[in-house]
N, C-alpha and C positions, 0 to 999 in steps of 0.2 A: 504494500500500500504506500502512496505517496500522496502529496497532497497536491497536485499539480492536475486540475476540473476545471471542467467548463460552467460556468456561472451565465444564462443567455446567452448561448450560442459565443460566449467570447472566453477565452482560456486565463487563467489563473494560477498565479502561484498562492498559496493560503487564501487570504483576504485582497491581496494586490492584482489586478488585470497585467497581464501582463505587456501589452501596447501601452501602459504609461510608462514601465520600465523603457522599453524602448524608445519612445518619447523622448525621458531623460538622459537617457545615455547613450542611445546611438544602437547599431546592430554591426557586426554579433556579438552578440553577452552574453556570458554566462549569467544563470539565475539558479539559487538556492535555495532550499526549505528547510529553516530552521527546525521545522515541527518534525519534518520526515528524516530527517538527522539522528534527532534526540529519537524519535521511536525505534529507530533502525539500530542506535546502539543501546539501549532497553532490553530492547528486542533479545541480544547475547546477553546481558548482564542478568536480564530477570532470568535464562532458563537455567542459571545452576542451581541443578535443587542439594547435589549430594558433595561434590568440589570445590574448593577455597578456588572460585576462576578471577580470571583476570583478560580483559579485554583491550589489545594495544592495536590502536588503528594503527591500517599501514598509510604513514605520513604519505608516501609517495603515489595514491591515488590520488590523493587532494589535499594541497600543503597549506594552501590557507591559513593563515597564525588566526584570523578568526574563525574557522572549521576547526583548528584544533582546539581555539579557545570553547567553542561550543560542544566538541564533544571531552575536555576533559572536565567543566562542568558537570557532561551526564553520567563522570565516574569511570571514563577510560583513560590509559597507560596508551603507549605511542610505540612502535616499529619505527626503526628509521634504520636506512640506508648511507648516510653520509652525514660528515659534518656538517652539511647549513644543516639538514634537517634535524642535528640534535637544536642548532640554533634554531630553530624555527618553533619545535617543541618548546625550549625551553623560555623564551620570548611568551609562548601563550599561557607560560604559568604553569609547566607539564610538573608532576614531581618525579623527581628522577628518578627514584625508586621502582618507577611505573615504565621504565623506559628501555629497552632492548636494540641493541646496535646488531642490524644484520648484515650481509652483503660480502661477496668475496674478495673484495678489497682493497680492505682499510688502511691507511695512510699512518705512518707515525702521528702525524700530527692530530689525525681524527682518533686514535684510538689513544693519545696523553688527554685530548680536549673530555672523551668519555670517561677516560679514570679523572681526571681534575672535579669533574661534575656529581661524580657518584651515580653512574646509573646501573640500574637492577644489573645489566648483563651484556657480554660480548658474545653475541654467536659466533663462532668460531667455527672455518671451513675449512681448514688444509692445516698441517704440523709449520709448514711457517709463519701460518702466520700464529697461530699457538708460541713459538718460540719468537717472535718479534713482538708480541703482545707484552711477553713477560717481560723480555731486556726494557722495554718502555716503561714499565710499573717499576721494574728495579731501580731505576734512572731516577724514575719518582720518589722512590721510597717508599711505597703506597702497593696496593695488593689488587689485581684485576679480575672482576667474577666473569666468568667464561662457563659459557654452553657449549657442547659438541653436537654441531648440526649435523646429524648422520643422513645417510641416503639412501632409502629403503626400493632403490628400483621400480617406483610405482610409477605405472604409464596414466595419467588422468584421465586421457582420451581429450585433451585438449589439444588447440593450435599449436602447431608445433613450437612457437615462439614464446611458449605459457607453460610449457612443458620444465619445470624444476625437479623433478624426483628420481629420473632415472639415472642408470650407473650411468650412460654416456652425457650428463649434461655438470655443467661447472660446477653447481652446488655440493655443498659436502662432502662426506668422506665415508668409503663402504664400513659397515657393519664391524670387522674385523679391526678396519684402520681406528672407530671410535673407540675401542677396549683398548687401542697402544695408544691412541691419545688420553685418555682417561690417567693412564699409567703414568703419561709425561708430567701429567695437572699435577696429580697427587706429590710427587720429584720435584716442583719447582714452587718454592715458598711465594713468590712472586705473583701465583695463581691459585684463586679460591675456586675449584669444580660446583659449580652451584644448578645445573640443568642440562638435560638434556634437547633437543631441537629438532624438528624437520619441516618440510613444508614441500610439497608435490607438484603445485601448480595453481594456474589462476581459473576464473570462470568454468569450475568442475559441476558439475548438474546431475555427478551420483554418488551416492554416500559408499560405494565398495573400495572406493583408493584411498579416504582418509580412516576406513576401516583396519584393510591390511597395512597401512603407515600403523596406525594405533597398535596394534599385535605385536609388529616388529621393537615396537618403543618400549611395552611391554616386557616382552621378553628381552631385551635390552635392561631395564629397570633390574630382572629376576638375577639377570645374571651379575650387576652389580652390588645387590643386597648378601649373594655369597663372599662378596667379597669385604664388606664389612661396608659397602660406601652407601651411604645418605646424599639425596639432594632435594634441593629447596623446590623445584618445580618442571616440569614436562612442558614442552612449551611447540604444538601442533602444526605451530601457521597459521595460515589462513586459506584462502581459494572458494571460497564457495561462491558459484554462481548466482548471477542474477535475470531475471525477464528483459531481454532485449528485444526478442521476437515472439513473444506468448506461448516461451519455455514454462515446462512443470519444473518449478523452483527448490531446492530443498530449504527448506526453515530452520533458523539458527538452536531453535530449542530438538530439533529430529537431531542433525552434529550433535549437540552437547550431551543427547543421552544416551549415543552410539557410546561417545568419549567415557561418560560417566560409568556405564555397565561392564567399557572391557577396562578402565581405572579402578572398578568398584572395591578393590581390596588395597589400593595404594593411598599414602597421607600426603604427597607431592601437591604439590598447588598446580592448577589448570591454564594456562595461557593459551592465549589465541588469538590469532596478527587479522582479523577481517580488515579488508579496504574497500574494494568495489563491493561487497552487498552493503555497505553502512551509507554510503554514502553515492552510487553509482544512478540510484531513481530516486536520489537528492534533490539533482539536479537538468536543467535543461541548458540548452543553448537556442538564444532569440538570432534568426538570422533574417533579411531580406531577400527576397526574389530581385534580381538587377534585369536579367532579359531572360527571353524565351526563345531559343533558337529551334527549328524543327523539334526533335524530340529532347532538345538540353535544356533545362533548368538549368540556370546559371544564378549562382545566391553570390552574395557578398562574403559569406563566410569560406574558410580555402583551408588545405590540409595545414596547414599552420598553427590554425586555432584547435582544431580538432581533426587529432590525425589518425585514430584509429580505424575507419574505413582504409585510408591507404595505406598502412601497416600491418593490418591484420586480415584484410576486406570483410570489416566488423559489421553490423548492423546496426541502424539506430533507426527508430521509428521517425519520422518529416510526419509532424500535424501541424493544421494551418491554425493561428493565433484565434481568426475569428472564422467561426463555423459558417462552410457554406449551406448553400438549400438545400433540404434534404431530396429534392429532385434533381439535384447536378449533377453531372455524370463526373467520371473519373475517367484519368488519361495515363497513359505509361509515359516517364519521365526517367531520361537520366538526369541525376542532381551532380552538379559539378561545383567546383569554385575558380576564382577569374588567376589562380596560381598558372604558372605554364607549361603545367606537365598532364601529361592522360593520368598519371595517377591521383591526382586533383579529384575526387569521385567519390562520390558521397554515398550513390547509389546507382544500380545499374538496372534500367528496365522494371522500375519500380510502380505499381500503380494508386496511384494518387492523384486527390481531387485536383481539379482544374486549376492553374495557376494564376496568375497574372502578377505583372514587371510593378514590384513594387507593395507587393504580397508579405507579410509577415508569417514565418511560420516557426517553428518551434523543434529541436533535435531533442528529443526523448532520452532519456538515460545516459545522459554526458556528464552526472557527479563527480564520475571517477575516468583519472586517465585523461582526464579533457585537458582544461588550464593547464595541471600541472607538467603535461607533454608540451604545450604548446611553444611557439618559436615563433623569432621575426623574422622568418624566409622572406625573402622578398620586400624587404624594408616595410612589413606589413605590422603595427602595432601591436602589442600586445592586450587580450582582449578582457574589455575590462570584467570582473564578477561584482554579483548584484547579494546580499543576503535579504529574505525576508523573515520577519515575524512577524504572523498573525497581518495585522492592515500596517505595521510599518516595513519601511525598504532603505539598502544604504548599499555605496557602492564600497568592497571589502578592496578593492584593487581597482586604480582607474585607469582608463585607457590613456598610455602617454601620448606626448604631441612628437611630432617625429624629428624637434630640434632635442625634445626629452635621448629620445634613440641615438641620436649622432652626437650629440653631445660628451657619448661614451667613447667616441673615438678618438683617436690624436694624432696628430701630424709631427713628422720627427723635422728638427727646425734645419735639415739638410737637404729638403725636399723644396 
C-alpha cells in the first residue's frame, strides 16, 4: 500500500495534488510519502514477535538525510556502503550503534572514519580486508567489531546484475573460508567477532533463497557454538521485492517468520538491510510529455534522472497526473527521454492512455534507486525531490541552476 490516489480524476501524493508540486518546482521530481515510508518501515519493525530485530535501511536506495531523518524517527539503524553514506546517516541523527558498514571495499580512510564513530559493525568480505581492518584499529588504538559476510551460493533468480549470493559473484567468502576467518578474528586483539552476515540479492519475489541462506547461517551458528564462540547478532540483508508490475509481493512479516522458526532456538539478535521494499512505492517521479513523435513519447525526464529502465530494462508503471475519460482509448507508446542515446527508454511498446505534448504524468515506484542513481549526463540538473506530509510539501533537494553545476569546475591558470 502506498499513498499515492486519485482524488477526482486528478492524482495525489497524501493530501497534496500532485500538479501543484509540479507547479512549484518544475518537472521531473521526484515526490515522496512520508506516510508510506513510516508504514513500510513498521511494516519490518512490528513483525518480530519472537527476535531482539533490528531494521537498517539500505542508505543506498535513497540517501536523502531527510529519508533517513524520517525513517530513523520510525526506529531504524542504517546499511551503508561508503563513507559519505556513514556521513549522511550520521548528519540525520542515525545512532551508530544502529549502523553496519557493508561493501567490498572499504578504504582506510572509510573504515578509521567507522571505528572513530562507533558503529555496531564492519561486514567484512575477503581476509584483506579483515587484516587491513585490524592494522587501522591498531593505529587507533581502538578495537573494530567485524561480521563475516559468508556466501551461501544462492541463485535468487534475479537480474543478473542483483545477483549477490552466488560463489561466482564478488561478495563474501565461501563457507569454509568464514571458519578461517572466524579463526583470524579470535588471533587478533584489534578485532571484536560480533556477527555473522549475508545477503543474496535484490528484488527477490520468493521466500526459498533467503530460506536456504537462513539454514546455511544456521548451521554456521551450530558449528561455532562447539567451538565455544558467542555473537551478538545474525545479520540476513535485505532483497525483498517489490510490485512494479502487479507482482504477488512477499510481506515483510511472511520473511520474518521464515527467519524467526529456523532462528527459533538461537539468542543472537535479528538484522535486516531492507531498501527498495521500504521505500521503492514511497515514491514517484513527476515528468512532462515534450513531443509526440509517431509512436515516441518523448518526456522531459532522461536516463539520468532515472536510470533503471536503461540499466536493468526495469519496469515502472507511466500514469497520467490527471485522469482521462473513461471512454478514451489507449495507444502503444514508446517513452523515451531527449538524452542521445537509444538507450534513453523508459518503455518499449507500452500501452497507454492517449498523450498529449505537455501532459503530466507520473513514474510509479521510483522511491528507490531513483535520485540516489541519478547523474548530470549531459549537463542535465540534478532532479530536485519533493517530501510530503499529510497536506504539507517541501522540496528535500533542489534543482540546481547550471552556473550551480559549473561552478564545480576549474580552469588551471595555464590554459
Amino acid at each position: 500500500m502506498d499513498h499515492f490516489h486519485y482524488k477526482k480524476n486528478e492524482l495525489y501524493a497524501e493530501e497534496v495534488a500532485l500538479k501543484d508540486i509540479a507547479d512549484v518546482y518544475g518537472t521531473p521530481t521526484f515526490v515522496y510519502s512520508k506516510a508510506t515510508l513510516e508504514r513500510h518501515a513498521k511494516a519490518y519493525i512490528n513483525s518480530f514477535k519472537k527476535m531482539n530485530g533490528l531494521v537498517c535501511f539500505s542508505v543506498k536506495a535513497l540517501s536523502n538525510i531527510s529519508i533517513l531523518k524520517t525513517l530513523k524517527n520510525s526506529g531504524c539503524g542504517f546499511d551503508i556502503v561508503s563513507g559519505g553514506e556513514l556521513h549522511r546517516a550520521l548528519l540525520a541523527g542515525a545512532n551508530p550503534k544502529k549502523i553496519i558498514f557493508s561493501g567490498v571495499g572499504k578504504s582506510k580512510a572509510e573504515m578509521a572514519s567507522g571505528i572513530e564513530n562507533n558503529i555496531l559493525s564492519f561486514n567484512v568480505e575477503s581476509e584483506q580486508e579483515l587484516e587491513r581492518l585490524g592494522e587501522v584499529a591498531k593505529e587507533m588504538k581502538k578495537t573494530a567489531p567485524v561480521a563475516i559476510r559468508f556466501n551461501p551460493n544462492v541463485d535468487a533468480g534475479v537480474h543478473e546484475f542483483t545477483k549477490t549470493g552466488r560463489k561466482s559473484d564478488k561478495f563474501g567468502v565461501s563457507i569454509e573460508s568464514t571458519k578461517d576467518l572466524v579463526k583470524r578474528c579470535l588471533k587478533n586483539d584489534s578485532i571484536k567477532l560480533v556477527g555473522l552476515t549475508c545477503h543474496i540479492g535484490s528484488q527477490i519475489m520468493e521466500l526459498k533463497g533467503f530460506e536456504d541462506a537462513a539454514k546455511q547461517a544456521l548451521e554456521l551458528l551450530i558449528e561455532l557454538d562447539k567451538l565455544n564462540i558467542s555473537l551478538d547478532f545474525i545479520d540476513m540483508g535485505g532483497g525483498l521485492g517489490v510490485n512494479y508490475v502487479g507482482e504477488e509481493t512477499i510481506q515483510p512479516f511472511e520473511l520474518i517468520q521464515i527467519y524467526e522458526e529456523i532462528f527459533s532456538d538461537r539468542n543472537e539478535r535479528l538484522i535486516l538491510e531492507p531498501g527498495r521494499s521500504i521505500s521503492a512505492n514511497a515514491g514517484i517521479m513527476l515528468s512532462r510529455v515534450e513531443y509526440k513523435k509517431n509512436n515516441f513519447l518523448i518526456a522531459d525526464a532522461a536516463m539520468n534522472d532515472l536510470l533503471r529502465p536503461a540499466l536493468y530494462e526495469a519496469y515502472h508503471d507511466i500514469v497520467p497526473v490527471i485522469q482521462p475519460s473513461v471512454n478514451q482509448e489507449n495507444k502503444v507508446y514508446d517513452v523515451v527521454g531527449p538524452v542521445c542515446e537509444t538507450g534513453d527508454t523508459f518503455a518499449k511498446s507500452r500501452t497507454m492512455h492517449i498523450c498529449k505534448p505537455g501532459e503530466l504524468v507520473a513514474f510509479r515506484s521510483a522511491g528507490a534507486y531513483g535520485a540516489a542513481m541519478a547523474s548530470e549526463y549531459n549537463t542535465r540538473p540534478l532532479v530536485p525531490e519533493v517530501l510530503v506530509n499529510n497536506s504539507n510539501y517541501s522540496a528535500i533537494r533542489e534543482r540546481p541552476t547550471l552556473d550551480e553545476i559549473i561552478a564545480r569546475d576549474k580552469i588551471p591558470n595555464w590554459l
